[in-house]
C-alpha positions as CSV (number, residue, x, y, z in Angstrom):
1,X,125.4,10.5,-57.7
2,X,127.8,7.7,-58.9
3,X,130.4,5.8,-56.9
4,X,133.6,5.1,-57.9
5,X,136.7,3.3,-56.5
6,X,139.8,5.6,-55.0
7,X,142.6,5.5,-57.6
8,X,145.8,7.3,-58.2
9,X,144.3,8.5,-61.3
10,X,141.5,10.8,-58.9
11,X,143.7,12.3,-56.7
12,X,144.2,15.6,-58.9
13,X,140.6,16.2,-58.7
14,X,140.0,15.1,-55.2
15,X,142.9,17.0,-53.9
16,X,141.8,20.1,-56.0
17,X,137.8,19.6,-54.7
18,X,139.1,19.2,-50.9
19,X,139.0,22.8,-49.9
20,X,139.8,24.7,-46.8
21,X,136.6,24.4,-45.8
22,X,136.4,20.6,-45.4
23,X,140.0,20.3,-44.2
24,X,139.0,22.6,-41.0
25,X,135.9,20.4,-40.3
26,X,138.1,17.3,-40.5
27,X,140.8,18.5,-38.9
28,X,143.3,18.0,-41.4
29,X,146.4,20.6,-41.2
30,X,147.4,20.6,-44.6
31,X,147.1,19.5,-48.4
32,X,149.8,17.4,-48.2
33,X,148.5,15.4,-45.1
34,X,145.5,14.8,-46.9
35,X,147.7,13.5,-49.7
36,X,149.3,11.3,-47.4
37,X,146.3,9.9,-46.2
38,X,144.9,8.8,-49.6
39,X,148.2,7.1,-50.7
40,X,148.1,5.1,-47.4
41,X,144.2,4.6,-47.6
42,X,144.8,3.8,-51.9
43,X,146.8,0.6,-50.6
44,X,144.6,-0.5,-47.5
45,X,141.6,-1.0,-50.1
46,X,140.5,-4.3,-49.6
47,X,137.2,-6.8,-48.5
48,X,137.1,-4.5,-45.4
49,X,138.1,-1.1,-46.5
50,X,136.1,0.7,-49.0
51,X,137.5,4.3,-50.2
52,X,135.3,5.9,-53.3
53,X,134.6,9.2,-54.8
54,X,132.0,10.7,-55.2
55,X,130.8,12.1,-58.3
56,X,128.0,14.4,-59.5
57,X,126.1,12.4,-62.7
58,X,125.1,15.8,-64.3
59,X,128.8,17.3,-65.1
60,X,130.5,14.0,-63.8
61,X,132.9,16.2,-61.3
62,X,134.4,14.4,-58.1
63,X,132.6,16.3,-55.6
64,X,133.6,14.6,-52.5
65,X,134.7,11.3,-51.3
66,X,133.1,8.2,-48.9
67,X,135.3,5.6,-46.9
68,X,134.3,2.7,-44.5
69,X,137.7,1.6,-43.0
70,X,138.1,-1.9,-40.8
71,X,135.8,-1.8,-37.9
72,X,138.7,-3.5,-35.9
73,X,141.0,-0.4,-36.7
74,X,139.0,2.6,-37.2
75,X,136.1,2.8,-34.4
76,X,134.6,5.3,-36.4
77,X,134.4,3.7,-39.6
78,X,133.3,6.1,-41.7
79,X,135.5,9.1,-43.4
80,X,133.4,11.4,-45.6
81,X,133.2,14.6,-47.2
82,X,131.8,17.1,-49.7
83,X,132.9,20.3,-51.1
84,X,130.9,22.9,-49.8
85,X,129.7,23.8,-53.4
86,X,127.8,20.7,-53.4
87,X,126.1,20.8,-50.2
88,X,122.4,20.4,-49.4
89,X,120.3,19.0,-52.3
90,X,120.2,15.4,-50.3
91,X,123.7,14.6,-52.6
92,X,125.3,13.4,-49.4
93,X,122.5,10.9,-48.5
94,X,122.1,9.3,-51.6
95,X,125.7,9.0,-52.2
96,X,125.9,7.6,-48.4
97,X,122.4,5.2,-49.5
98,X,124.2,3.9,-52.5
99,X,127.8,3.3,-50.3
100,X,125.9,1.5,-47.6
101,X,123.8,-0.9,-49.9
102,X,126.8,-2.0,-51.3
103,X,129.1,-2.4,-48.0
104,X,126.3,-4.4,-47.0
105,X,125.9,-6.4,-49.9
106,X,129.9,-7.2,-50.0
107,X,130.4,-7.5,-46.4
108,X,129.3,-9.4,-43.9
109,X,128.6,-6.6,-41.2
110,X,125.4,-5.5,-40.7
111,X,126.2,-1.3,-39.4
112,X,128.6,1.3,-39.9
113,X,129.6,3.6,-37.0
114,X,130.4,7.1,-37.5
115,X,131.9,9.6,-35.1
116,X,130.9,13.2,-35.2
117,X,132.9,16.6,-33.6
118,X,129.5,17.7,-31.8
119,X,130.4,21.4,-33.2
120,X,130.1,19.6,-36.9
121,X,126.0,20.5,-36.8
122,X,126.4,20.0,-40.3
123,X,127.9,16.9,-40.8
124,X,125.9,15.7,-38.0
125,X,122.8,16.7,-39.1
126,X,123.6,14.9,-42.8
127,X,124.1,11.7,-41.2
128,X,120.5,11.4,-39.3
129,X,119.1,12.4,-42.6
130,X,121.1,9.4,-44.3
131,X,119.4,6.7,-41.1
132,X,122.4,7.1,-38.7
133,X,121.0,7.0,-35.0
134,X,122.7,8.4,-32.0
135,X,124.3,5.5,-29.7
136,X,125.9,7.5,-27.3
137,X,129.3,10.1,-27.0
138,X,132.7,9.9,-26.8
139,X,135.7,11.8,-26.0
140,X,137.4,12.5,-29.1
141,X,140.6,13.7,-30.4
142,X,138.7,17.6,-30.6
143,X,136.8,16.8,-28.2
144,X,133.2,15.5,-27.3
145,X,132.0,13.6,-30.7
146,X,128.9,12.3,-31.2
147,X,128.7,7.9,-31.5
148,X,126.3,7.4,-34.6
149,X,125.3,3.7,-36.1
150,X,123.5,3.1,-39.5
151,X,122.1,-0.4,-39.3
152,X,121.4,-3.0,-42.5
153,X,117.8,-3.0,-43.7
């Protein structure tokens, strides 16, 4: 897996690589929200917000795409995704092993928080793979989410 940066020049491919299927399990109503988001999230880049693609090294294809937003915005920092071609192989946890190491490294924080819809099994079960422990629940705006924290080694 390879990291690299959110620009205007990835949006083609990460809108065309962010399916139905990842949309439903982030509750995102439409392509053009989506859009919308990544414009806004494009500009909010900066020592505290982090928004990169994912890419597979093999074919080098944007297969998904990793943000830590501003812990004193977003209590669940993290905002994550694959397309569901791409799951399991352990792509998600190295690209989410690579991310961290170099929040870490750039930041001055120490853990990332992640909330998780407790029907996402899935995305759920990825993070605890990648080193995220539970800390608790939380009403969300689907309902009951799961609190997750990955701390700095």
């Amino acid at each position: 897996m390879t990291l690299k940066r959110l620009t205007k020049k990835n949006i083609p491919d990460y809108l065309a690589m962010f399916s139905e299927c990842v949309a439903a399990s982030l509750h995102v109503p439409s392509l053009p929200n989506e859009e919308n988001y990544i414009f806004d999230h494009i500009k909010k880049q900066s020592k505290n917000n982090f928004f990169y693609c994912i890419f597979e090294n093999s074919s080098n294809q944007l297969i998904g795409a990793i943000e830590i937003r501003d812990s004193d915005h977003y209590p669940g920092q993290l905002y994550t995704w694959l397309n569901e071609q791409f799951w399991g192989g352990n792509r998600f946890q190295e690209a989410m092993y690579l991310f961290a190491d170099y929040y870490f490294k750039k930041t001055q924080y120490n853990q990332i928080r992640a909330h998780v819809d407790l029907q996402n099994a899935r995305s759920y079960g990825a993070l605890k793979k990648a080193g995220f422990a539970d800390i608790g629940m939380k009403n969300g705006p689907c309902g009951k989410q799961y609190v997750l924290l990955l701390r700095k080694k």
